[in-house]
C-alpha positions as CSV (number, residue, x, y, z in Angstrom):
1,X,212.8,216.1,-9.4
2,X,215.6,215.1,-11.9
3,X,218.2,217.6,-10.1
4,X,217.1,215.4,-7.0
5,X,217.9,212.4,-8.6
6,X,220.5,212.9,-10.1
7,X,222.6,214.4,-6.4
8,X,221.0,211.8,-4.4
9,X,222.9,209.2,-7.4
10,X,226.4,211.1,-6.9
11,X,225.7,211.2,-3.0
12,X,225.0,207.4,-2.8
13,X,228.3,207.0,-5.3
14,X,230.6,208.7,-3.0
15,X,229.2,206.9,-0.2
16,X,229.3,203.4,-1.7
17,X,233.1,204.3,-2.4
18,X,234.2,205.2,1.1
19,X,232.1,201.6,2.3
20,X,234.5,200.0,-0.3
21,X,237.2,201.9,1.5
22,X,235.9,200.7,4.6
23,X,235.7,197.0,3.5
24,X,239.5,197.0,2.6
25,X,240.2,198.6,5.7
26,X,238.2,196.4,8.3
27,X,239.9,193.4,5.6
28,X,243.4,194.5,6.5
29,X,242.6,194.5,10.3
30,X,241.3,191.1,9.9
31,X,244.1,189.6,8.3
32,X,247.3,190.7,8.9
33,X,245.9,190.5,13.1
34,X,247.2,194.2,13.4
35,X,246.8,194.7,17.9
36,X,245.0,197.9,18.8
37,X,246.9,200.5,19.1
38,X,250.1,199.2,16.8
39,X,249.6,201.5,13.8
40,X,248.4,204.4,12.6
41,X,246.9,206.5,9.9
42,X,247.7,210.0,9.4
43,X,248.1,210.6,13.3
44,X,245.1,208.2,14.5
45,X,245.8,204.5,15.2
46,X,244.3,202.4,12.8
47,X,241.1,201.1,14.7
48,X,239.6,204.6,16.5
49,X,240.3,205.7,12.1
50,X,238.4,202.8,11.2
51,X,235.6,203.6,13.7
52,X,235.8,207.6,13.3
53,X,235.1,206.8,8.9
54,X,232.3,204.0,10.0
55,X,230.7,206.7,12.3
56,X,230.8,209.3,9.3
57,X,229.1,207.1,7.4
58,X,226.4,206.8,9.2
59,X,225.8,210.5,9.8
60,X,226.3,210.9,6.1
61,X,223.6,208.2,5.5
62,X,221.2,209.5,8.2
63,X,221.3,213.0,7.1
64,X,220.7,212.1,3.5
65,X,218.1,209.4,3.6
66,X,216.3,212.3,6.1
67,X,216.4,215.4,3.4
């Protein structure tokens, strides 16, 4: 039970991180008015990154809230 608690802490760490990440991110979008398709990070242009993190989020979340 402790072993489970103490993964599911360091999983919910890591994950509260990249939604920091995230935050910035979706920040930076917001506020310098960066157009779609104007830059990009590490080969993806900065919105479909922005989307492609969000979505592994929530398979992240999903699959750990279900074990």
């Amino acid at each position: 039970m402790e072993d489970t608690l103490v993964k599911f802490k360091s999983e919910f760490a890591v994950m509260e991180l990249e939604i920091q990440a995230l935050a910035r991110l979706a920040e930076e979008i917001t506020q310098c008015g960066i157009s779609e398709g104007s830059r990009k990070i590490n080969g993806k242009y900065i919105h479909s990154h922005l989307v492609a993190r969000l979505e592994g989020i929530m398979v992240f979340a999903l699959t750990t809230t279900h074990d």
